[in-house]
C-alpha positions as CSV (number, residue, x, y, z in Angstrom):
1,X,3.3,-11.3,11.8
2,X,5.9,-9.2,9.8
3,X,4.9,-10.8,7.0
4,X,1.6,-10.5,7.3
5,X,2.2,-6.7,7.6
6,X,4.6,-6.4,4.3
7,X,1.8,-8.5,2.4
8,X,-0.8,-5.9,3.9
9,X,1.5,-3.0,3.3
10,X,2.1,-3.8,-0.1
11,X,-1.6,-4.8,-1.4
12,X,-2.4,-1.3,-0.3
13,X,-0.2,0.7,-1.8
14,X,-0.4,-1.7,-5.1
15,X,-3.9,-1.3,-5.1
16,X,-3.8,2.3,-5.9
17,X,-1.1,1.0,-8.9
18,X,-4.2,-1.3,-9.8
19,X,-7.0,0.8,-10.0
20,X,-5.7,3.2,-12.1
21,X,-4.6,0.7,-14.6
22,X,-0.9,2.7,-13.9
23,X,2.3,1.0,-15.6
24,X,3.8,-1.5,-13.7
25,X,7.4,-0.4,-14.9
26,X,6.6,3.2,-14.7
27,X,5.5,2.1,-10.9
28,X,8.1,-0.6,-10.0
29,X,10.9,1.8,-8.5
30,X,8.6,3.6,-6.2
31,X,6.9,0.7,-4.8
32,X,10.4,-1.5,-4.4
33,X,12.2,1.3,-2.7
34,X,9.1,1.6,-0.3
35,X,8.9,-1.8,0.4
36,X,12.9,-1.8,1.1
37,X,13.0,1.0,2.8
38,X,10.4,-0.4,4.8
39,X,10.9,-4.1,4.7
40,X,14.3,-4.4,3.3
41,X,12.5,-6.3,0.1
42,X,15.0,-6.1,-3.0
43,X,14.2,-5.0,-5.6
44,X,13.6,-8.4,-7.4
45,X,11.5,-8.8,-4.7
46,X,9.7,-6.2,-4.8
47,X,8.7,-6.2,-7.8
48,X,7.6,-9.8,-8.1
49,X,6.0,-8.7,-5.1
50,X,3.8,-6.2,-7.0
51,X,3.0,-8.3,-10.4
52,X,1.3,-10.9,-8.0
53,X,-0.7,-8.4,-6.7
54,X,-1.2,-6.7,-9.3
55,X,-2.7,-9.6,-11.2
56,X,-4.0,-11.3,-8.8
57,X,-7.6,-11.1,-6.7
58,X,-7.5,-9.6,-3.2
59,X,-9.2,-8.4,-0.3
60,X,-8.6,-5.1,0.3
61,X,-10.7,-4.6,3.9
62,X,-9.0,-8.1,5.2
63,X,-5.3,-5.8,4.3
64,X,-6.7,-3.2,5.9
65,X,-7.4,-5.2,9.0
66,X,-4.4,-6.7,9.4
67,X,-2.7,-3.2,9.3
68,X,-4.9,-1.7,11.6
69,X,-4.6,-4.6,14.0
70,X,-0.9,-4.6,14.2
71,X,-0.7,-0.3,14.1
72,X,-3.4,-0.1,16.4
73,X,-1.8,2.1,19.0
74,X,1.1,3.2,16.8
75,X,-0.1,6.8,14.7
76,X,3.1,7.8,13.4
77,X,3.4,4.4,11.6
78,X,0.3,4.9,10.4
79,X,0.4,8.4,9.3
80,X,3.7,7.2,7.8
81,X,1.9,4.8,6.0
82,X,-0.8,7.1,4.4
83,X,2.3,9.6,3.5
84,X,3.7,6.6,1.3
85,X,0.3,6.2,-0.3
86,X,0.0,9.4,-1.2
87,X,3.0,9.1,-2.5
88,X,2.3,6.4,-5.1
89,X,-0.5,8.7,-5.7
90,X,0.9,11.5,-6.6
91,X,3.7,9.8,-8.5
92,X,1.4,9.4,-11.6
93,X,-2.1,10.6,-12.9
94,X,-4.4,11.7,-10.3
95,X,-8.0,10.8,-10.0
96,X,-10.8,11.7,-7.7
97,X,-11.1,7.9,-6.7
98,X,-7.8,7.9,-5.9
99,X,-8.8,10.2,-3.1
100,X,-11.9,8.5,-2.2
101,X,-9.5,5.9,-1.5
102,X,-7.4,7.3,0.5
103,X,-9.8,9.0,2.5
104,X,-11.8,5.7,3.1
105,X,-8.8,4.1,4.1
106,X,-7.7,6.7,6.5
107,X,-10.7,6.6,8.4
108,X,-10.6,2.7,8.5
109,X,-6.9,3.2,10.2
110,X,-8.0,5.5,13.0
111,X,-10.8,4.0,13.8
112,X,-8.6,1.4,16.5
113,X,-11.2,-0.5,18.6
């Protein structure tokens, strides 16, 4: 399950990287010292980590699942969570999608069955 939840983790806070077309070296430090703060990914890793997704097809709402399945009862991971998205947010150019977003997937979080 952990790694379900760092595969989950990271697609969501790479998809913001991969909307907005943002520089994946520009990027890289943020998201590899999230993931190992997080989920002691080095840096290597980490960054491997976010080329694949990056460049690769995904399903955001089956991420989103996953997270909210295993954070279901557990809000301060989860607003822990959106404060590290917003964080690769803010780290770079802003858009209004980028809030969309984050809104959508805030809502999707809370809304534990």
């Amino acid at each position: 399950m952990e790694r379900k939840i760092k595969e989950s983790v990271g697609t969501l806070l790479a998809h913001i990287i991969k909307i907005d077309h943002r520089e994946i070296e520009k990027m890289a430090p943020l998201f590899c010292e999230i993931m190992g703060q997080d989920f002691q990914c080095s840096p290597e890793e980490a960054e491997a980590f976010l080329r694949r997704i990056v460049n690769e097809p995904y399903d955001l709402d089956t991420h989103i699942k996953t997270i909210n399945q295993a954070l279901c009862e557990d809000k301060l991971s989860k607003f822990h969570l959106l404060e590290q998205l917003n964080h690769v947010i803010y780290s770079d150019k802003i858009t209004p999608q980028d809030y969309e977003i984050f809104e959508d997937i805030k809502n999707r979080l809370f809304a534990c069955n």
